[in-house]
N, C-alpha and C positions, 0 to 999 in steps of 0.2 A: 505828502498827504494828498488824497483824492480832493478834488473839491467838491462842496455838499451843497447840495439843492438850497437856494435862500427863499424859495417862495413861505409868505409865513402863511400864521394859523388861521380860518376865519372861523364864525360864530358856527357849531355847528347844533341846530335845532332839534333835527331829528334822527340825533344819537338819545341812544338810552330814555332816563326818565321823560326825558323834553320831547320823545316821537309823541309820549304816549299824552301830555300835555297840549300837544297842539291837537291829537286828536281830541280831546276833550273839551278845546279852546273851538272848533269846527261844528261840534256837536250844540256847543253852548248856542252859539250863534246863530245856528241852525232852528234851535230851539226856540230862541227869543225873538228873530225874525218871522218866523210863522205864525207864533204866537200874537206878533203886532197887527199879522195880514189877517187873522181872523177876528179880532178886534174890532179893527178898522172894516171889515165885510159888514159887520152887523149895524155901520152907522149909517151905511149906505152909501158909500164914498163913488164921487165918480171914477171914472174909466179911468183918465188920465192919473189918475192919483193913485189908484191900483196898479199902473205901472210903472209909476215912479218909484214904489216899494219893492216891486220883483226888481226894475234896473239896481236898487241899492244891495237888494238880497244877491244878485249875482256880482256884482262889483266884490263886493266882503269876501264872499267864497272864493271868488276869482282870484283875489288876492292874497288870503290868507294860503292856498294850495299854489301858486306861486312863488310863495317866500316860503314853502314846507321843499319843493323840489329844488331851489336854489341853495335853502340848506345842505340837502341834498348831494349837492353837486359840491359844494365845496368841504364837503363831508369825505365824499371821494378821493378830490386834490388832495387832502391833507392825509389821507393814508398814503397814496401813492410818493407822496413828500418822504413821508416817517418811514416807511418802505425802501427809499433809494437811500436814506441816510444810514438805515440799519447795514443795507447789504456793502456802501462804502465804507463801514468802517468793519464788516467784516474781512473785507477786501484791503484792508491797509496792515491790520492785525497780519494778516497772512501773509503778506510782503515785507511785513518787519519780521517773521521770525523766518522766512525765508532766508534774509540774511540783510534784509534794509537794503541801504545804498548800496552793499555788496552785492546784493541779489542784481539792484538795478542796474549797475555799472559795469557790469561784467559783459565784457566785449565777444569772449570767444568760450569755446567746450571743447574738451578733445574726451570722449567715450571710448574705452575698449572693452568689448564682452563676446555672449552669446545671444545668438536671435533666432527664437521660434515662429515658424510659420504652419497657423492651423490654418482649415475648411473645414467648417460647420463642426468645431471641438477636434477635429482627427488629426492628429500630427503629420505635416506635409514636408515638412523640411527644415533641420536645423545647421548654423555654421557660427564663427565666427565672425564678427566684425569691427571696423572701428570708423568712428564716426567724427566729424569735425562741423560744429555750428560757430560761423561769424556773424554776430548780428548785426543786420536784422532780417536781412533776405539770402544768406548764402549757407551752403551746406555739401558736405561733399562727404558721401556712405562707401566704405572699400568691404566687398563680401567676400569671405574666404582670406584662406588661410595664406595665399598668396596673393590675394589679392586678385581676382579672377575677374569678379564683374567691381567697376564700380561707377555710380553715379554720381555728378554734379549739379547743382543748381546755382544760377548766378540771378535773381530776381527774375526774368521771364527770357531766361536763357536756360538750357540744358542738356545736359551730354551725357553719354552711357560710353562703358570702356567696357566691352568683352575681349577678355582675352589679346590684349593689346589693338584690342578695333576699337577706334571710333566712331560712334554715330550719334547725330542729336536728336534729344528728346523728343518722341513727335507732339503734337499737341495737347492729344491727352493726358498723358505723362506731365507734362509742365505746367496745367491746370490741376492735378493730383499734388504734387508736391504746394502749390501755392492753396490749396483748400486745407492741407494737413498743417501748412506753416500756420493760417487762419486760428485754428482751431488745436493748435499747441500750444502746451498751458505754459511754457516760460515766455512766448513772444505776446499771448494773452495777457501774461500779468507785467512784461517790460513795454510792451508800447500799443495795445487796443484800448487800454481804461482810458485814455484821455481824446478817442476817435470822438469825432463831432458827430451829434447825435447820440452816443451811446448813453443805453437809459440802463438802470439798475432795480434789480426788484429782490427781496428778501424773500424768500423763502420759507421760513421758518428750521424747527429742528427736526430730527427724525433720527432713524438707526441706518447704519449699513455694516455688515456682518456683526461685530461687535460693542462698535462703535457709537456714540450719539454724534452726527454732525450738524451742522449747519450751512443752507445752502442758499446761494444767490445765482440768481439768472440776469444775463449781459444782452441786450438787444440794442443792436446797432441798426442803423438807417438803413437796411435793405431788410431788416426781420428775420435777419440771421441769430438765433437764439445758441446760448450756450449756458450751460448748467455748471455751476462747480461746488463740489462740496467736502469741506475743509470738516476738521475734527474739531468739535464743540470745545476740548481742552488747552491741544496746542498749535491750534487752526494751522497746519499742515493738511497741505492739500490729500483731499482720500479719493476723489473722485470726479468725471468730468463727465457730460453728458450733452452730445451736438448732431445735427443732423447735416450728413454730408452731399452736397446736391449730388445729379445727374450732368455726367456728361460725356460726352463720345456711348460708347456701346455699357456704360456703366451705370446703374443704376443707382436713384436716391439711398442710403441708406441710412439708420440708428445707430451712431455708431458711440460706445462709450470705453473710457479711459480708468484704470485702477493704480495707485501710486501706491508702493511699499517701500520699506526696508532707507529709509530714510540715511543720510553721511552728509558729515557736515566738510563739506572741501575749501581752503582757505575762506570761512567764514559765510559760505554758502549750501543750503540744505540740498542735496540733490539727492531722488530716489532710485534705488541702485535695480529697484524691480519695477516694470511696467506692464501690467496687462490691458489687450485690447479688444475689446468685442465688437461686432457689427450683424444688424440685426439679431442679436439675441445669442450668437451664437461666438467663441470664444474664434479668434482669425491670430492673436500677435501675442507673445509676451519677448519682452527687452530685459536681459539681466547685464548688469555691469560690474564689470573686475576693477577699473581703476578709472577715474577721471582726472584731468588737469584742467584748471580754468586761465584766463587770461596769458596765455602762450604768445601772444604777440602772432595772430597766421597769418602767414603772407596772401595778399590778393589772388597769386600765382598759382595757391593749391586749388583754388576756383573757377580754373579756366583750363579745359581741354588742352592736353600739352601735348600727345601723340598723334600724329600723321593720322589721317581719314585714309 
């Protein structure tokens, strides 16, 4: 279970009938006050005495518009409270029917399918592949049918195999793969909800295609924002939404995530269809023929094994 925000509730003034009370409480006073200064005008009061009733007249106002903005403000607190508490317990719902401890426990992934690569909607190129996640930082992608290109990553290590050549990842490439680990919704939902700093915000409900869902946004101590939105009924993940920085000759982009076609593999939901877009426009979909989870993979498939 996430843990929930304990800040409590305070007095909140100027919600609802009470904003319109205190304004009426400002007005009274306002009324009564003036009314005493012209009173007191016609008795012929001195100097000092006429300003000892404007210093009381501004004190009152002073302070009653003081305790209307500190309402205020803890007006605020308390949504943003009732806000992180909603989107954690949307966020817990969705990792139980992900498959609970099985979701979270689950050490490895072996994917075998097909993988589309568009530019801007236009079909660029498709093959097979198969793919091996060890969590929480390793991953290693073989393209083609024999295995032609494949890539590794070992946390801020990485290597590319063409056609029995080695060579390591250059920079960019190894900041690409660590932006995308970032912002992957199984290492999202196994180990960023409990990063120090991260704050949660509800969203409320909406539609997407046919769908009603419900969405929360995750902001972590750099203000890296991520969107995810799960399906109102059986909060299964429908959709992700993150901005991926700049870097080397690559520019910022919007890039968002579509989850389909959902299977349950020893007691784990995984979606057997992923589409992806960037800037607006349709770049990836991943379909998968068979998955296996907890394989036990060796460290070794993680580490460049062929001669440079």
């Amino acid at each position: 279970m996430l843990p929930r925000s304990n800040s409590g509730k305070g007095t909140t003034l100027c919600e609802g009938t009470n904003r319109q009370l205190i304004i009426d409480w400002i007005s009274a006073i306002s009324y009564t006050l003036n009314s005493v200064c012209g009173l007191v005008s016609h008795h012929s009061p001195s100097s000092e005495t006429m300003r000892t009733i404007r210093n009381v007249y501004h004190y009152v106002l002073g302070f009653v518009f003081f305790s209307c903005n500190s309402s205020a403000l803890l007006s605020q607190e308390n949504y943003l409270v009732e806000s992180e508490n909603k989107a954690r317990l949307v966020l817990e719902k969705t990792i139980e029917v992900l498959g609970g401890q099985s979701f979270l426990q689950t050490q490895d992934i072996t994917r075998h399918g097909r993988l589309y690569q568009f530019r801007k909607d236009d079909l660029q190129g498709l093959g097979q592949f198969q793919s091996y996640d060890k969590f929480p930082l390793k991953l290693r992608r073989e393209l083609g049918k024999k295995k032609e290109i494949i890539d590794i990553n070992n946390g801020d290590r990485g290597w590319k195999i063409e056609y029995k050549v080695v060579k390591d990842q250059s920079e960019e490439e190894i900041k690409s793969f660590q932006a995308n680990m970032k912002h992957n919704l199984d290492y999202v939902l196994r180990f960023r909800l409990t990063e120090k700093g991260m704050k949660f915000r509800y969203l409320g409900k909406s539609r997407i295609d046919l769908d009603e869902v419900e969405g929360v946004q995750l902001i972590d101590s750099e203000d890296d924002r991520i969107k995810i939105f799960v399906n109102a009924i059986n909060f299964l993940p429908v959709k992700m939404e993150y901005k991926t920085p700049a870097f080397g000759k690559r520019w910022p982009a919007e890039d968002e995530r579509f989850f389909y076609n959902y299977h349950e593999i020893q007691g784990v939901q995984i979606p057997f269809k992923t589409v992806r877009f960037s800037n607006g426009y349709k770049s990836g979909e991943t379909q998968i023929d068979s998955v296996k989870i907890n394989c036990a993979l060796p460290d070794s498939l993680f580490v460049a094994s062929l001669k440079k």
